[in-house]
N, CA, C, O and CB atoms as a CASP TS submission, in Angstrom:
PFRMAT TS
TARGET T0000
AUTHOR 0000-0000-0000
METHOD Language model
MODEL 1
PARENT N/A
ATOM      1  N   UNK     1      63.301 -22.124 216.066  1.00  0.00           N
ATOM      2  CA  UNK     1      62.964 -20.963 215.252  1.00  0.00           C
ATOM      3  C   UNK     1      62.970 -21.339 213.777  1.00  0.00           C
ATOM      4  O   UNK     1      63.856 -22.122 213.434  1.00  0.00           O
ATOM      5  CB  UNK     1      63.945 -19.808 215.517  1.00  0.00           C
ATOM      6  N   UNK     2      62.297 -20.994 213.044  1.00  0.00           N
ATOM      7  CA  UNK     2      62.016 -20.926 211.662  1.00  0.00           C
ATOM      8  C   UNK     2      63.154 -20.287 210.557  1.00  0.00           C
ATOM      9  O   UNK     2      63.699 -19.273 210.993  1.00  0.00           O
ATOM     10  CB  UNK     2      60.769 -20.136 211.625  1.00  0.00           C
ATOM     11  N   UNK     3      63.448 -20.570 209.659  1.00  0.00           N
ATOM     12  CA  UNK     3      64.084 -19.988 208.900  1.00  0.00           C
ATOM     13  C   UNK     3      63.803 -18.510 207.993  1.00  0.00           C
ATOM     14  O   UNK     3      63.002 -18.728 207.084  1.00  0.00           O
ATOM     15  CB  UNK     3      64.249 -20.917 208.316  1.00  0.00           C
ATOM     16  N   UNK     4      64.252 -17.162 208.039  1.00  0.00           N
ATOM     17  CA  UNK     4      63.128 -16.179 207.540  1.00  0.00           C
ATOM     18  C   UNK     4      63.111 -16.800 205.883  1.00  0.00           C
ATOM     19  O   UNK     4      63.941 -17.611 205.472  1.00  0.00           O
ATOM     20  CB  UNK     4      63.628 -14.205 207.736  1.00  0.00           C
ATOM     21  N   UNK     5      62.190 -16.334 205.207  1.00  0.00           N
ATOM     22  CA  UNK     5      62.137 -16.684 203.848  1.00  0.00           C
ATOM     23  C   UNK     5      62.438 -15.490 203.113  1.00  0.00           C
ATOM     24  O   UNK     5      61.932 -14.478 203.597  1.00  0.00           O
ATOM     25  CB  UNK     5      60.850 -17.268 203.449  1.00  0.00           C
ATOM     26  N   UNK     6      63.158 -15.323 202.023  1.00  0.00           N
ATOM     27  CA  UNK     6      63.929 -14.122 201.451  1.00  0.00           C
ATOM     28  C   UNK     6      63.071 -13.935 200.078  1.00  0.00           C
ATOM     29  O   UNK     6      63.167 -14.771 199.179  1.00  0.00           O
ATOM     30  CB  UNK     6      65.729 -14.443 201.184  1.00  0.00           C
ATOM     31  N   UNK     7      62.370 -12.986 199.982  1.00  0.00           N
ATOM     32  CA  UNK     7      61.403 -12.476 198.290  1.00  0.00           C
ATOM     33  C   UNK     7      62.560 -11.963 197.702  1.00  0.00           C
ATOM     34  O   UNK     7      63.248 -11.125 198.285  1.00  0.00           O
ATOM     35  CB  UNK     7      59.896 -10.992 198.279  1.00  0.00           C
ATOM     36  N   UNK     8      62.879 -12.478 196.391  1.00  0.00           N
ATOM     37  CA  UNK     8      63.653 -12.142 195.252  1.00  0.00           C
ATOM     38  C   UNK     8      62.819 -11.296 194.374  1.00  0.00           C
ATOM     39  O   UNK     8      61.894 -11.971 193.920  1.00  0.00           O
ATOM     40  CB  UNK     8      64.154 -13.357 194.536  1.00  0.00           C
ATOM     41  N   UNK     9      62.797  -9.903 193.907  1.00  0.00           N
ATOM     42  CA  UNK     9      62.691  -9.218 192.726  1.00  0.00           C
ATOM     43  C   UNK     9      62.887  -9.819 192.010  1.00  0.00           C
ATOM     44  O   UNK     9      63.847 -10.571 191.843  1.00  0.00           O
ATOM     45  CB  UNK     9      63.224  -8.326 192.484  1.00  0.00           C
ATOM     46  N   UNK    10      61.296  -9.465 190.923  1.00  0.00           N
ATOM     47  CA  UNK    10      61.821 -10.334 189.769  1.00  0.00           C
ATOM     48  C   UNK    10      62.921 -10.192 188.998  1.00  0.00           C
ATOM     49  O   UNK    10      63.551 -11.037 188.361  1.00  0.00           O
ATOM     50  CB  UNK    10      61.039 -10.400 188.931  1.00  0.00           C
ATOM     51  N   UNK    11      63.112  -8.808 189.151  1.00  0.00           N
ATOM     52  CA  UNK    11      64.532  -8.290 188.091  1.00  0.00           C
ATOM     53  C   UNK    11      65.522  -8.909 188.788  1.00  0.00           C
ATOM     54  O   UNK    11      66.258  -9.366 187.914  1.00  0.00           O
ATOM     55  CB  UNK    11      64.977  -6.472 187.924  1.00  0.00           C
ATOM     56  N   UNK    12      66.096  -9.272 190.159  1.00  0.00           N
ATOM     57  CA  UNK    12      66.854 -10.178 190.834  1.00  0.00           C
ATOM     58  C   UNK    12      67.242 -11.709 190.210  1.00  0.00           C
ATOM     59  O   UNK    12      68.290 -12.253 189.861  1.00  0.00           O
ATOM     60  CB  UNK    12      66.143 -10.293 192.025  1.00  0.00           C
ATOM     61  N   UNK    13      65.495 -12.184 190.277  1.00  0.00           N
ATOM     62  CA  UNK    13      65.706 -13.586 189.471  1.00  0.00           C
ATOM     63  C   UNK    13      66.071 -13.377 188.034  1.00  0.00           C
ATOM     64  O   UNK    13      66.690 -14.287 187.483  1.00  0.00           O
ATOM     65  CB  UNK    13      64.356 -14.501 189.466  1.00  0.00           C
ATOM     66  N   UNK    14      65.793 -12.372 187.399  1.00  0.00           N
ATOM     67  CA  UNK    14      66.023 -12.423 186.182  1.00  0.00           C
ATOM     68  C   UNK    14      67.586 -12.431 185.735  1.00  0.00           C
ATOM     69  O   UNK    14      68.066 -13.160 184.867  1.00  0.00           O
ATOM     70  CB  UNK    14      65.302 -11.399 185.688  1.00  0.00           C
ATOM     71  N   UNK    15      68.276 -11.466 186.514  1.00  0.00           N
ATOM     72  CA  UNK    15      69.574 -11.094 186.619  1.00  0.00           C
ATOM     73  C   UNK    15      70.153 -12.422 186.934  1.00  0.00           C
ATOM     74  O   UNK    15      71.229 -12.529 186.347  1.00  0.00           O
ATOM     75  CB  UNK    15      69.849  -9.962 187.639  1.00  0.00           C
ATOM     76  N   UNK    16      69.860 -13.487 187.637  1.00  0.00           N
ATOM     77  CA  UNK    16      70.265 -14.431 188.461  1.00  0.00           C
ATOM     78  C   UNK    16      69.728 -15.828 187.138  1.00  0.00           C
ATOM     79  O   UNK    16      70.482 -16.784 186.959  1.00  0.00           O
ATOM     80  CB  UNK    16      69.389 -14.268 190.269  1.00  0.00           C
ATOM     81  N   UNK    17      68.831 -15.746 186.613  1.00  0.00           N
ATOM     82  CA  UNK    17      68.719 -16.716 185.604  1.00  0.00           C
ATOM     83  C   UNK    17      69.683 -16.455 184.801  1.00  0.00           C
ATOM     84  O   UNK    17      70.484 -17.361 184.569  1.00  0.00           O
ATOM     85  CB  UNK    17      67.527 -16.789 184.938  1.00  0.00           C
ATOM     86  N   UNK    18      69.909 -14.762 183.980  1.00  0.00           N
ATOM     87  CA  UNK    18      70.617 -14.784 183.236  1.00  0.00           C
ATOM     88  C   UNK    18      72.479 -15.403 183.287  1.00  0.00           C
ATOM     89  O   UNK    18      73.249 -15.944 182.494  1.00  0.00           O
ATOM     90  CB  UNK    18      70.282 -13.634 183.017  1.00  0.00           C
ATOM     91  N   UNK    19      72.519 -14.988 184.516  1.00  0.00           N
ATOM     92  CA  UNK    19      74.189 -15.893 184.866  1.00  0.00           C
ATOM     93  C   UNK    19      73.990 -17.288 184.575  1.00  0.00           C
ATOM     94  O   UNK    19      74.514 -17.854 183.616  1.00  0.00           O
ATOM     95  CB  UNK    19      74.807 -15.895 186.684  1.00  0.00           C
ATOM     96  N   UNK    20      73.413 -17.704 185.208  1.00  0.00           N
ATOM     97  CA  UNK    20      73.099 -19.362 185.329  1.00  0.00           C
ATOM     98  C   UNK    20      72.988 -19.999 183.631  1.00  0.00           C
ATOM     99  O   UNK    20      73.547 -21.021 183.235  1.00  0.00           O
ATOM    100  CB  UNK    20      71.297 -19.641 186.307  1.00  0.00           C
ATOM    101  N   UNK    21      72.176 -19.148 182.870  1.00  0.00           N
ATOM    102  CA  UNK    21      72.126 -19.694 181.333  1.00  0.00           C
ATOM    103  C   UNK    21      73.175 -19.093 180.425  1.00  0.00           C
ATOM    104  O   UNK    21      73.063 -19.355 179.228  1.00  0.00           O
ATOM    105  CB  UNK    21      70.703 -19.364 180.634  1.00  0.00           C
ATOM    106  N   UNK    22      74.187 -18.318 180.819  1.00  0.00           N
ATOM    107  CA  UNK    22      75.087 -18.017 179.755  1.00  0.00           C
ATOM    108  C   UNK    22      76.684 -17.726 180.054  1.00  0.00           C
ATOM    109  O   UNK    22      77.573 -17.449 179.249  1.00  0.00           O
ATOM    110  CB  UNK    22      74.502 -16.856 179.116  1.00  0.00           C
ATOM    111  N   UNK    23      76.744 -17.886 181.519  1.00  0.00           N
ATOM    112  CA  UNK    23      77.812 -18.332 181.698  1.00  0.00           C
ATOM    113  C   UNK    23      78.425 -19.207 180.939  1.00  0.00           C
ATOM    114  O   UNK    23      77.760 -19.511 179.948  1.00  0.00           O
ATOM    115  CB  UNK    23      77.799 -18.649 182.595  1.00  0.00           C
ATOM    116  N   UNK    24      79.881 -19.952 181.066  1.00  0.00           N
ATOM    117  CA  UNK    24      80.971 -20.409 180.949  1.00  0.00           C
ATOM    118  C   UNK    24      81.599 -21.154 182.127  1.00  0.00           C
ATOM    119  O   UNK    24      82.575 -20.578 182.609  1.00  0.00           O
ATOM    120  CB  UNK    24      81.616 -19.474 180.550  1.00  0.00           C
ATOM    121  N   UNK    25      81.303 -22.132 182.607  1.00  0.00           N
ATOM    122  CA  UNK    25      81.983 -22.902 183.607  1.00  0.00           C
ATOM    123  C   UNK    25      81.834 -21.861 184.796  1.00  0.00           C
ATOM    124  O   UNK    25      82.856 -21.603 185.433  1.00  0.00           O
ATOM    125  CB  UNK    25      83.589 -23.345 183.186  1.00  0.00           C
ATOM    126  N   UNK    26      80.421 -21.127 185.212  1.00  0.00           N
ATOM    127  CA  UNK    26      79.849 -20.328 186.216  1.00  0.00           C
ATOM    128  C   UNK    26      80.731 -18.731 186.096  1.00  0.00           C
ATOM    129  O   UNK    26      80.836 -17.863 186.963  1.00  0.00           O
ATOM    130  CB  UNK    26      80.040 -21.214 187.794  1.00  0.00           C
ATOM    131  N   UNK    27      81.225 -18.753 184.836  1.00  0.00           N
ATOM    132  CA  UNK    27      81.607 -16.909 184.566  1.00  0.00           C
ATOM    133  C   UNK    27      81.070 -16.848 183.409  1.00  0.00           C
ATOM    134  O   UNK    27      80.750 -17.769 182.657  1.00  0.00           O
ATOM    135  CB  UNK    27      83.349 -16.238 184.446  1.00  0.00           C
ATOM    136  N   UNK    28      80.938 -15.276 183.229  1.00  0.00           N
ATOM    137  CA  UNK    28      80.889 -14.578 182.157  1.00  0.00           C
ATOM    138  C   UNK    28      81.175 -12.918 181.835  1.00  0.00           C
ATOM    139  O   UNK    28      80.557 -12.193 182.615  1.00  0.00           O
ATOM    140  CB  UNK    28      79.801 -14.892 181.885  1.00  0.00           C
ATOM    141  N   UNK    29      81.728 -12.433 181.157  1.00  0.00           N
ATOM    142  CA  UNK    29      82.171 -10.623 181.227  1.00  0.00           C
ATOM    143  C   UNK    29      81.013 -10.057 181.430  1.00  0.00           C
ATOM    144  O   UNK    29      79.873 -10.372 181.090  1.00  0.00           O
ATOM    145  CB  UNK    29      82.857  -9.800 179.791  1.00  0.00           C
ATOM    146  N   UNK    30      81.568  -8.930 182.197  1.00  0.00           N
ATOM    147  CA  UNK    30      80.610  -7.808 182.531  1.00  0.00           C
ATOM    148  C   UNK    30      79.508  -7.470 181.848  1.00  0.00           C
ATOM    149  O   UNK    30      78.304  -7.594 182.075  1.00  0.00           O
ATOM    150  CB  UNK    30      81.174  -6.757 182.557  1.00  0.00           C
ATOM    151  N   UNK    31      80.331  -6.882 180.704  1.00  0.00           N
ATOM    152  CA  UNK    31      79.572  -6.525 179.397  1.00  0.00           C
ATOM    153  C   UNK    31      78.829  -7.275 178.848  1.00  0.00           C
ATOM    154  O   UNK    31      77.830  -6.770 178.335  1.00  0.00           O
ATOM    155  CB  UNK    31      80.230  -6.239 178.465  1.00  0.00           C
ATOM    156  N   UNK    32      79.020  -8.706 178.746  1.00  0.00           N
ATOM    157  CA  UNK    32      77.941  -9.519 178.015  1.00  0.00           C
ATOM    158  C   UNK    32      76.638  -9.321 179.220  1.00  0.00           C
ATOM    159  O   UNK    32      75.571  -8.894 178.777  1.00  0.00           O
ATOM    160  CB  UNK    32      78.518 -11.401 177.689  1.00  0.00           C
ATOM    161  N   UNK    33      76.721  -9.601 180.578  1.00  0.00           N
ATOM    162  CA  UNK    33      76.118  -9.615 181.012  1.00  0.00           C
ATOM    163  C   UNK    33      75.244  -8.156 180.883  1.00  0.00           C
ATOM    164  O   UNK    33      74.081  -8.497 180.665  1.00  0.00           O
ATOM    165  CB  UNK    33      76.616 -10.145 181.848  1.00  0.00           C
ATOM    166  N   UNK    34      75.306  -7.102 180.916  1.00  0.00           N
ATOM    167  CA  UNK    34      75.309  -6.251 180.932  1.00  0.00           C
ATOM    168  C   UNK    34      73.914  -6.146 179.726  1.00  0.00           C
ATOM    169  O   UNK    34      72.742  -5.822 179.919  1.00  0.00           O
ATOM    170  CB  UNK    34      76.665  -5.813 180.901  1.00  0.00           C
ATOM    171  N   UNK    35      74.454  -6.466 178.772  1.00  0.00           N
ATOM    172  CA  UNK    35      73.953  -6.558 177.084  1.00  0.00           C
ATOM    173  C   UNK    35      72.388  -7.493 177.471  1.00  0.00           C
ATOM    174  O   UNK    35      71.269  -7.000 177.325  1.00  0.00           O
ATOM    175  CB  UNK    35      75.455  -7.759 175.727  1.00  0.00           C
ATOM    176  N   UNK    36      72.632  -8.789 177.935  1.00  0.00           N
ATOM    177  CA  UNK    36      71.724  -9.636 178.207  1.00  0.00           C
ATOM    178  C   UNK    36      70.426  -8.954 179.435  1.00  0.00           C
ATOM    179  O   UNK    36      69.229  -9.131 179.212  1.00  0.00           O
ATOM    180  CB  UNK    36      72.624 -10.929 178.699  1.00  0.00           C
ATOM    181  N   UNK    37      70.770  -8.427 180.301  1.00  0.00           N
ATOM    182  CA  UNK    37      69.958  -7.800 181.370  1.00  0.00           C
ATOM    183  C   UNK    37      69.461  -6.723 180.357  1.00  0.00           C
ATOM    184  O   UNK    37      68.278  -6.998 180.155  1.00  0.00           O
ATOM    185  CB  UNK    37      70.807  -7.237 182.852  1.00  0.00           C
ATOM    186  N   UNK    38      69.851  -5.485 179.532  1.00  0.00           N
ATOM    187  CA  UNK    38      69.744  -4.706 178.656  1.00  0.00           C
ATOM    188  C   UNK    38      68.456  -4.962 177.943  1.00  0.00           C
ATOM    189  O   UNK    38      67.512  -4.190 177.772  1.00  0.00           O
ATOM    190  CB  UNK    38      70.835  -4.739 177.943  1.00  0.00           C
ATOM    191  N   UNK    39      68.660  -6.641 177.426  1.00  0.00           N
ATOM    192  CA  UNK    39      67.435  -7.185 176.260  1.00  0.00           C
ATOM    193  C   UNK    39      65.828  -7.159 177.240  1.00  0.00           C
ATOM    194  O   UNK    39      64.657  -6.835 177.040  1.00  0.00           O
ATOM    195  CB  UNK    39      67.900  -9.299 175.595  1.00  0.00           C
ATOM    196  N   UNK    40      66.731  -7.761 178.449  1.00  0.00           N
ATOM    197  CA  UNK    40      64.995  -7.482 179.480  1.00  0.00           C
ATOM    198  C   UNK    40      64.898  -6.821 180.007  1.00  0.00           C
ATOM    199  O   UNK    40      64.705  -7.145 181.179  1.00  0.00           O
ATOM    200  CB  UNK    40      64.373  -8.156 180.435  1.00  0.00           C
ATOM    201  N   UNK    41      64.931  -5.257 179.689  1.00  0.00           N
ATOM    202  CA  UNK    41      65.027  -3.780 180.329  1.00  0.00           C
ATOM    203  C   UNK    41      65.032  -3.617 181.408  1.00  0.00           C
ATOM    204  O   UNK    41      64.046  -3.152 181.981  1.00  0.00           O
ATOM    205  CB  UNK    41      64.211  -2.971 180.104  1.00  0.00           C
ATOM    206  N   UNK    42      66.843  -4.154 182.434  1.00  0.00           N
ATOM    207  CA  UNK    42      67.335  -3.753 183.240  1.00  0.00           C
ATOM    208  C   UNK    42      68.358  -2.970 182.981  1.00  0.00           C
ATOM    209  O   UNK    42      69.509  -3.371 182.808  1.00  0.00           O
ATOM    210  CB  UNK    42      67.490  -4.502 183.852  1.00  0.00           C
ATOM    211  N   UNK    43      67.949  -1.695 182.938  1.00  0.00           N
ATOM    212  CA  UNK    43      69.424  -0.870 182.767  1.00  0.00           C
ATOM    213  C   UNK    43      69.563   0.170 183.963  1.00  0.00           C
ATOM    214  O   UNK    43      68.786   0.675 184.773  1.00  0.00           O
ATOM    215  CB  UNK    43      69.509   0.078 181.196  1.00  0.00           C
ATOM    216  N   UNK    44      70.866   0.245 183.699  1.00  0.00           N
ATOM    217  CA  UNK    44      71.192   1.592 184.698  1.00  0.00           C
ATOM    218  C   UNK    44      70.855   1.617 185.794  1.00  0.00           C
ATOM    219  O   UNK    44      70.868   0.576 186.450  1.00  0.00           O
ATOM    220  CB  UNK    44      70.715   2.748 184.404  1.00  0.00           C
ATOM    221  N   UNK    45      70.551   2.503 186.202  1.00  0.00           N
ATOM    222  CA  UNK    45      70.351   2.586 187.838  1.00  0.00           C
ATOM    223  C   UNK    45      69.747   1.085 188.735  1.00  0.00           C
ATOM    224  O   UNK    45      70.106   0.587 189.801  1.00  0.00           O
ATOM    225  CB  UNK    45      69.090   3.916 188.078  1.00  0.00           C
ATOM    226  N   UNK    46      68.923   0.780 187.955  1.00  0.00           N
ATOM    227  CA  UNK    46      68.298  -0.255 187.900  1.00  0.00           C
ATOM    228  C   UNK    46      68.505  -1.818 188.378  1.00  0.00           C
ATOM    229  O   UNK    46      67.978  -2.623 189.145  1.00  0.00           O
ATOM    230  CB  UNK    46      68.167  -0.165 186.916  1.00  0.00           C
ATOM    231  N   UNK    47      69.947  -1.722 187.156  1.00  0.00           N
ATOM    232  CA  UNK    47      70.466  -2.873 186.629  1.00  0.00           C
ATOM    233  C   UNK    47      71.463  -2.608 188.065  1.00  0.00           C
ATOM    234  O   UNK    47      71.787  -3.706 188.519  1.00  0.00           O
ATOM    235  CB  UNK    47      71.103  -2.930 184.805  1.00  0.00           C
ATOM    236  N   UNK    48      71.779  -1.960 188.526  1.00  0.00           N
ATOM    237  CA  UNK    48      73.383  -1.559 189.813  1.00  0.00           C
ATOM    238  C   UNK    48      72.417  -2.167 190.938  1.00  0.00           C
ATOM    239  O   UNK    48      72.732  -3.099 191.678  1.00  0.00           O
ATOM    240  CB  UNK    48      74.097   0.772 190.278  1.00  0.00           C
ATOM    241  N   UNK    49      71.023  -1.400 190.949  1.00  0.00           N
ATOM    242  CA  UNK    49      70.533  -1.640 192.461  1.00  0.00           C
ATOM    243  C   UNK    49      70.257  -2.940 192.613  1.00  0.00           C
ATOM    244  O   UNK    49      70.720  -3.443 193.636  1.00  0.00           O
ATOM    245  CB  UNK    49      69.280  -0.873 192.904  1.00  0.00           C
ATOM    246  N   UNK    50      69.467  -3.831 191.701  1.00  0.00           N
ATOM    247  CA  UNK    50      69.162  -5.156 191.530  1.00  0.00           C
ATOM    248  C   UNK    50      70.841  -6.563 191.369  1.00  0.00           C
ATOM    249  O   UNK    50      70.925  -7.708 191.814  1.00  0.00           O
ATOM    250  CB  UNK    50      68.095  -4.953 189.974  1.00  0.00           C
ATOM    251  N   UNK    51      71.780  -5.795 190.624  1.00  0.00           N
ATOM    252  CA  UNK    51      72.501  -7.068 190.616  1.00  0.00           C
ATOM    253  C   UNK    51      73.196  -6.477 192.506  1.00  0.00           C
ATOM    254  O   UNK    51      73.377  -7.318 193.387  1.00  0.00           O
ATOM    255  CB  UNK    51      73.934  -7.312 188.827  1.00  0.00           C
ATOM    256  N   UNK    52      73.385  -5.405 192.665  1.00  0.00           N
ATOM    257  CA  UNK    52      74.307  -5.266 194.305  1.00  0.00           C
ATOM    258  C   UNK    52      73.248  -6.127 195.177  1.00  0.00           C
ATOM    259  O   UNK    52      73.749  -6.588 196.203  1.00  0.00           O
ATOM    260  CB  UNK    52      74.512  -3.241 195.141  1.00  0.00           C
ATOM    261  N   UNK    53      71.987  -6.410 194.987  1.00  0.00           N
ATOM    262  CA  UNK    53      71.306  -7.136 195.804  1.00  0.00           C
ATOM    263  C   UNK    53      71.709  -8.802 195.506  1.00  0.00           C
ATOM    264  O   UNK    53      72.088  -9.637 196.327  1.00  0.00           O
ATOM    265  CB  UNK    53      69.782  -6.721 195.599  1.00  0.00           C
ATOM    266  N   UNK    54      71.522  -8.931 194.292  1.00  0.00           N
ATOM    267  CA  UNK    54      72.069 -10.536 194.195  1.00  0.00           C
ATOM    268  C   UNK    54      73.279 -11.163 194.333  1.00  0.00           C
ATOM    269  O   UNK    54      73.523 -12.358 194.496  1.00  0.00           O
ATOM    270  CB  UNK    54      71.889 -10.997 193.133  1.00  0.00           C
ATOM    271  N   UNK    55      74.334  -9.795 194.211  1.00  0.00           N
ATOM    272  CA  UNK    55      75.765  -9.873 194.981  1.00  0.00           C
ATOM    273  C   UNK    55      75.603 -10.205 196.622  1.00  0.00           C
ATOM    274  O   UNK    55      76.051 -11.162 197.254  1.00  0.00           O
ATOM    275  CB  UNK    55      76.591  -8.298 194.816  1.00  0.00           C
ATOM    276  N   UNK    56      74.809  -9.082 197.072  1.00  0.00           N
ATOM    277  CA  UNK    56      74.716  -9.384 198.877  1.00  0.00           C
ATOM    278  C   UNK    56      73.804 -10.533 199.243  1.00  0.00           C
ATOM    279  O   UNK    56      73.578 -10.870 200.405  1.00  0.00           O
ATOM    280  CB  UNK    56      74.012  -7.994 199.801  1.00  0.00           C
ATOM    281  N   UNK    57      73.244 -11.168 198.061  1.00  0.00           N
ATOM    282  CA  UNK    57      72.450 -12.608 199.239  1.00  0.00           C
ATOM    283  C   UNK    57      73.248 -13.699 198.461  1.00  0.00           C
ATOM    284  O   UNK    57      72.740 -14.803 198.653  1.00  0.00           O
ATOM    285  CB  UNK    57      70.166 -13.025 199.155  1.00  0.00           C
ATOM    286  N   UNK    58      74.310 -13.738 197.665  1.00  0.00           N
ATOM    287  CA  UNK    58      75.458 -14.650 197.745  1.00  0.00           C
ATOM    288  C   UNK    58      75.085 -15.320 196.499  1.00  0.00           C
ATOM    289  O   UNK    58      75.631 -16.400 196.273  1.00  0.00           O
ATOM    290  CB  UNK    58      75.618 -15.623 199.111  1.00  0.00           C
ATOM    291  N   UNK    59      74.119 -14.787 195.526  1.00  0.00           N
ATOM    292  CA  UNK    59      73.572 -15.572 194.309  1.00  0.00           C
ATOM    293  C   UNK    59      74.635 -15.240 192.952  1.00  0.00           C
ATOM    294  O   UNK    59      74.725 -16.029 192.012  1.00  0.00           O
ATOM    295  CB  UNK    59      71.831 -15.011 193.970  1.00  0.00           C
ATOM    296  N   UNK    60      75.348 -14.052 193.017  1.00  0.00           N
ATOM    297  CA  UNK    60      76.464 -13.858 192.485  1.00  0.00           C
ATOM    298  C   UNK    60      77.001 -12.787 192.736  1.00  0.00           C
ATOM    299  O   UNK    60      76.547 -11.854 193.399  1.00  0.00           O
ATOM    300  CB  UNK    60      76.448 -13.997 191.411  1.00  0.00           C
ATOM    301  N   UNK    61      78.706 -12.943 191.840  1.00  0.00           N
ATOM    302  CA  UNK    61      79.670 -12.770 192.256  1.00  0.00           C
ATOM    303  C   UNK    61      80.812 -11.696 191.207  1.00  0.00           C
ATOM    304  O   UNK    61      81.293 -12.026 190.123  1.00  0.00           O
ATOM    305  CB  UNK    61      79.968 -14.118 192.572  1.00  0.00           C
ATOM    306  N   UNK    62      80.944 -10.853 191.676  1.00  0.00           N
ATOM    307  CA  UNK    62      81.763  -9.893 190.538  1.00  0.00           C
ATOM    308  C   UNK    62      83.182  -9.481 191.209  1.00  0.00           C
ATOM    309  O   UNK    62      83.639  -8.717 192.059  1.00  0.00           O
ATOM    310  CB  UNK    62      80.813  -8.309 190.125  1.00  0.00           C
ATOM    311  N   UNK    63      83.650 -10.639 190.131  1.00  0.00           N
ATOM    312  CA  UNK    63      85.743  -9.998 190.564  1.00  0.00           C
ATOM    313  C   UNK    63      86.099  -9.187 189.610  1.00  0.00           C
ATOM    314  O   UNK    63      85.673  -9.587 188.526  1.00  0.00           O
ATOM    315  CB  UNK    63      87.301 -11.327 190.469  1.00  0.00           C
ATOM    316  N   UNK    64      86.873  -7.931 189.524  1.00  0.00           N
ATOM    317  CA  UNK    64      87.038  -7.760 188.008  1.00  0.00           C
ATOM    318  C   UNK    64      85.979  -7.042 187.312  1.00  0.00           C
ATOM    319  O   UNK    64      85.163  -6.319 187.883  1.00  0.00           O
ATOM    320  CB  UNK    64      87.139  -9.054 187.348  1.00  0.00           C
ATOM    321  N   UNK    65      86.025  -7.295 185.891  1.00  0.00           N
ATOM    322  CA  UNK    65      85.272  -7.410 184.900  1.00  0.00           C
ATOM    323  C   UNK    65      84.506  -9.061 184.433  1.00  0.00           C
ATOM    324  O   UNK    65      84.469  -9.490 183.280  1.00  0.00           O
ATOM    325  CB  UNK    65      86.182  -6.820 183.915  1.00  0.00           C
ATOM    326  N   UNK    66      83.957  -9.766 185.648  1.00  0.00           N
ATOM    327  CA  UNK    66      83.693 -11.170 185.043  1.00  0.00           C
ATOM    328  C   UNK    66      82.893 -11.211 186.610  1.00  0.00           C
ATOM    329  O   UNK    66      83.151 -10.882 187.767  1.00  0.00           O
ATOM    330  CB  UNK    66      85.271 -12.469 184.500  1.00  0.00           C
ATOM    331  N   UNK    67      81.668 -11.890 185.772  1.00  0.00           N
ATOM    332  CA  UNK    67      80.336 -11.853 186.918  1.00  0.00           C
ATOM    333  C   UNK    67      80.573 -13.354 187.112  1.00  0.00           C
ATOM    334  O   UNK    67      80.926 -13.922 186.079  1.00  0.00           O
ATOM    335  CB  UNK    67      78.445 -11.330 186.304  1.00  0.00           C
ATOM    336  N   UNK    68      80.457 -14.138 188.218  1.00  0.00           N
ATOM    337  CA  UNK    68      80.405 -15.717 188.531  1.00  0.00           C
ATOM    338  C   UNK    68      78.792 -15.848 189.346  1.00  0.00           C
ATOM    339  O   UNK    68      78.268 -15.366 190.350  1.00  0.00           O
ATOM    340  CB  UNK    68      81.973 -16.274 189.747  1.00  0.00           C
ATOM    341  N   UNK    69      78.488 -16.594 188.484  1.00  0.00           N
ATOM    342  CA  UNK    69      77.449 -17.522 189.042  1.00  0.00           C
ATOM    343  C   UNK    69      77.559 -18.444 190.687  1.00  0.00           C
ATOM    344  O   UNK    69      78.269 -19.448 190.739  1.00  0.00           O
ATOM    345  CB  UNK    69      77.391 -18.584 187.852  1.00  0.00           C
ATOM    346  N   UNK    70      76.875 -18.016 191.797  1.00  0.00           N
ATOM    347  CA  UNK    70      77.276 -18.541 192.610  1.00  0.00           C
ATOM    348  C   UNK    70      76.259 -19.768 193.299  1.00  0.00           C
ATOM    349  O   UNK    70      76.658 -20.846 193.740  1.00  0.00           O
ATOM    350  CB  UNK    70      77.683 -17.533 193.299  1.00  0.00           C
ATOM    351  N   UNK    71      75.041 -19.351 193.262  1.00  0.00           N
ATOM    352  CA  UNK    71      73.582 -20.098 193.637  1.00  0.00           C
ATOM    353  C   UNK    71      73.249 -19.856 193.136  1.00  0.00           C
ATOM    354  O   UNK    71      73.593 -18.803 192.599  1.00  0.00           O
ATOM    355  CB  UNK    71      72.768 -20.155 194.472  1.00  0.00           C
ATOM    356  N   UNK    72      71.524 -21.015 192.489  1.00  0.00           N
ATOM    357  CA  UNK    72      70.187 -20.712 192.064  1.00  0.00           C
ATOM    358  C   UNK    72      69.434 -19.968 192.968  1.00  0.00           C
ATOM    359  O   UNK    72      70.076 -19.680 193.978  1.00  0.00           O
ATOM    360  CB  UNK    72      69.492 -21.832 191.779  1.00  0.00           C
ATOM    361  N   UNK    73      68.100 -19.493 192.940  1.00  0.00           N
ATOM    362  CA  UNK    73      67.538 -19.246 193.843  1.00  0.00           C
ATOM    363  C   UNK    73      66.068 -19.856 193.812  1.00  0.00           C
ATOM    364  O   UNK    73      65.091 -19.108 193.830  1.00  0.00           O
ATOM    365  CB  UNK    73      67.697 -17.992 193.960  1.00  0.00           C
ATOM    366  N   UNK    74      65.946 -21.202 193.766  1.00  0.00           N
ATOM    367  CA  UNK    74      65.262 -21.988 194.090  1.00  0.00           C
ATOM    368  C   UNK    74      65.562 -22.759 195.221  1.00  0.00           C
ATOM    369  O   UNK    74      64.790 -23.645 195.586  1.00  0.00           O
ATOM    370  CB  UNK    74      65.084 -22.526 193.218  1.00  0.00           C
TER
END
């Protein structure tokens, strides 16, 4: 059997680049993150439905107040 192949939203990858380039040794606070998704108009409702998706396919990671970078998605 084949492996299924998973389509990332771009706002997904975007959310998911942004960890990857401004993290800190694969963290960074909420809020910065928050601010950065903000500049490429993911907000709000938006910004919850898209990062809970990149939380559930394991691309990142929120303990706390501090988002971790977990996979690329390439």
């Amino acid at each position: 059997m084949s492996e299924r192949k998973i389509y990332l939203n771009n706002n997904v990858k975007t959310l998911i680049r942004i960890a990857k380039t401004y993290s800190i040794d694969g963290k960074m606070s909420l809020s910065d993150f928050k601010k950065f998704a903000e500049e490429e108009d993911i907000i709000e409702k938006k910004f919850y439905a898209h990062f809970g998706q990149a939380c559930y396919l394991g691309y990142l990671k929120r303990v706390g107040n501090e988002i971790f970078f977990i996979k690329d998605y390439d």
